[in-house]
N, C-alpha and C positions, 0 to 999 in steps of 0.2 A: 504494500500500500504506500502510494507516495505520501513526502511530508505535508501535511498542510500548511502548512507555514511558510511565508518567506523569512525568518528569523525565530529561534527558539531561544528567549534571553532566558537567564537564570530566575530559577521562582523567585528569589527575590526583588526581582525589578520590576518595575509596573506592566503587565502586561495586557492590552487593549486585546480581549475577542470579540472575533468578528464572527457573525453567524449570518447569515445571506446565503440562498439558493441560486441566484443570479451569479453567473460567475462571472461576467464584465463588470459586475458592479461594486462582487467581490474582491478583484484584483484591483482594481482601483482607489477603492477606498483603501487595501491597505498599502498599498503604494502611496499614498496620502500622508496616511499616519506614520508610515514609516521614516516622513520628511523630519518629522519632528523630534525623532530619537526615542521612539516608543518601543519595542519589540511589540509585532504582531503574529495571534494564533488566529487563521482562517479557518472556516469550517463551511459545507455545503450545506449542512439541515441540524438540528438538535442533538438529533441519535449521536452521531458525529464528534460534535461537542462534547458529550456527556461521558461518552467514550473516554476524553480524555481527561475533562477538565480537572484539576488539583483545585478543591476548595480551600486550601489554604494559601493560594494564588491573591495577588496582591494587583490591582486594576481597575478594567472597566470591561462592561459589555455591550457590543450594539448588536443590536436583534432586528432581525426585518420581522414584520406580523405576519405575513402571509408566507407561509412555507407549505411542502404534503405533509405531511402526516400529522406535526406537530408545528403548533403556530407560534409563532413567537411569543405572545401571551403568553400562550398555557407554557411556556419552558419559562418564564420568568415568573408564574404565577407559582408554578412546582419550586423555583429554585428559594422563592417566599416561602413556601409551604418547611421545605429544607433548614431554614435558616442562613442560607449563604446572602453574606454583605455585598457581595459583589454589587456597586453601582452599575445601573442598565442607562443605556441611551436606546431608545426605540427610533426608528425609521421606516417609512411605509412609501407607499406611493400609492393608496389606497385608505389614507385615514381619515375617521371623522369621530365625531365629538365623543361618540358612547366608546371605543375601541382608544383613545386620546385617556379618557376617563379610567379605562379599566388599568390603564398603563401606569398611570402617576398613582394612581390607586396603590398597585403592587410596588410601588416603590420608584419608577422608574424618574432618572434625575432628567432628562429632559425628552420631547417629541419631535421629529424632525419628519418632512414629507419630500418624498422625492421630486426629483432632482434635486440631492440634498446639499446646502448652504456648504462648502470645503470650511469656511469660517468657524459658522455656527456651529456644525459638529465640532472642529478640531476644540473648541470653546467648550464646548457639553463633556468631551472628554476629559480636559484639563481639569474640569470640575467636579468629574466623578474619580479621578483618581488621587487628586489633592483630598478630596473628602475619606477616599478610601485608607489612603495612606494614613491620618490623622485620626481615623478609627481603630486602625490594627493599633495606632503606637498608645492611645487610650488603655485598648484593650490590652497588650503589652503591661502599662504600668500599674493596672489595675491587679494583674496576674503579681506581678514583681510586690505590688502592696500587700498583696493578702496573704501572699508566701512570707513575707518579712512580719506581719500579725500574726501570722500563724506558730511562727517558730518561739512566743512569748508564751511565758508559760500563765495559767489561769490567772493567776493574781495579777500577772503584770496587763493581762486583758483588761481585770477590771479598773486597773489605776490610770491605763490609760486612757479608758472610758472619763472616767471621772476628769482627769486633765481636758479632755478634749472640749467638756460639758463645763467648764470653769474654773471646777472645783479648786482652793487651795490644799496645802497637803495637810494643815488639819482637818477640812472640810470631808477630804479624802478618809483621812483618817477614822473619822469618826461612820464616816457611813461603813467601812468597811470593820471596823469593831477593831483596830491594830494603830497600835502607834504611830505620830508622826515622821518618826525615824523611820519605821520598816516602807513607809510610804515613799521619803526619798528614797531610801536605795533602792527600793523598786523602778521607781521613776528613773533612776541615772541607768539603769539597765535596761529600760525600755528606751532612755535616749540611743544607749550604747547599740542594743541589738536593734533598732530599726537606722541604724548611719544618720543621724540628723546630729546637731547644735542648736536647735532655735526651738521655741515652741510652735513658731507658725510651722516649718518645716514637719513639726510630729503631728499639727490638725493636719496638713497637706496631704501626708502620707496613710493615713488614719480615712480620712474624706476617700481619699482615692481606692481602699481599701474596702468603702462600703460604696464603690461605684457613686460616689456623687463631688468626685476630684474634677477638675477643671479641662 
């Protein structure tokens, strides 16, 4: 089976696919995207795609609507259904309001109608990948936050609850039934084991920790 791709970058780099049954329109668009230093994965229909795709791929997707078997909706409403972040750009040459509707619905960051704007898309792209990007590394320090809370042992969970909530360390102290001393040292070892100096530093990591960091 040939490759579908005119370039295979490494999972790590943003990779724009292309999903289109039209194969003039296929090659051209990624000939397109590939002006701009993107690595492109082409695909003839969904199947195809799915075949290959690595969900832990870091990107964009553009999806034509009208394919056989499988429409381009229903493989970005599946990849909904899935949980994959992947940002979609949808393109048609055949769209209207209810089918426009179903797309942004499922998530898709923008709608484009053929003969499709070189601009506009290249634009819709940048913005599903800048947003994609900025999600994985969210998701990233959220993982690195909970793994560094986690590794606290019970007591230092609750004192640093208490820290986060305002409490001083007799305040601390006293809710927890333990001395103001046992309260710092606890505290200098929850500085210590989560790598901070500052107290904003321990809400930051703390927040980011129960997914509401920045």
């Amino acid at each position: 089976m040939p490759d579908p791709s005119p370039t295979r970058p490494p999972a790590t780099e943003p990779t724009v696919f292309l999903v289109d049954d039209d194969d003039a329109v296929r090659d051209a668009l990624a000939t397109l995207i590939g002006t701009v230093g993107l690595g492109v994965r082409d695909y003839p229909d969904p199947r195809a795609f799915l075949a290959e795709f690595d969900r832990e791929a870091v990107g964009c997707l553009i999806l034509d609507v009208r394919m056989p078997h499988v429409s381009g909706l229903q493989l970005q409403e599946q990849l909904t259904r899935e949980g994959v972040d992947l940002p979609v750009v949808v393109i048609t040459g055949h769209g209207d309001i209810d089918v426009c509707r179903r797309a942004f619905k499922a998530g898709a960051v923008e709608f484009l109608t053929k003969p499709v704007d070189e601009l506009a898309l290249l634009e819709a792209i940048g913005l599903g990948v800048r947003t994609h990007l900025a999600r994985r590394e969210r998701l990233a320090a959220t993982r690195e936050a909970r793994g560094a809370v986690a590794g606290l042992t019970a007591r230092e969970r609750e004192v640093l609850r208490l820290i986060v909530e305002g409490a001083s360390n007799k305040q601390a102290a006293r809710a927890l039934g333990i001395s103001a001393r046992t309260v710092e040292t606890h505290r200098a070892s929850v500085f210590e084991k989560l790598g901070v100096d500052s107290l904003a530093q321990l809400v930051r990591v703390y927040l980011t920790s129960v997914g509401e960091g920045p």
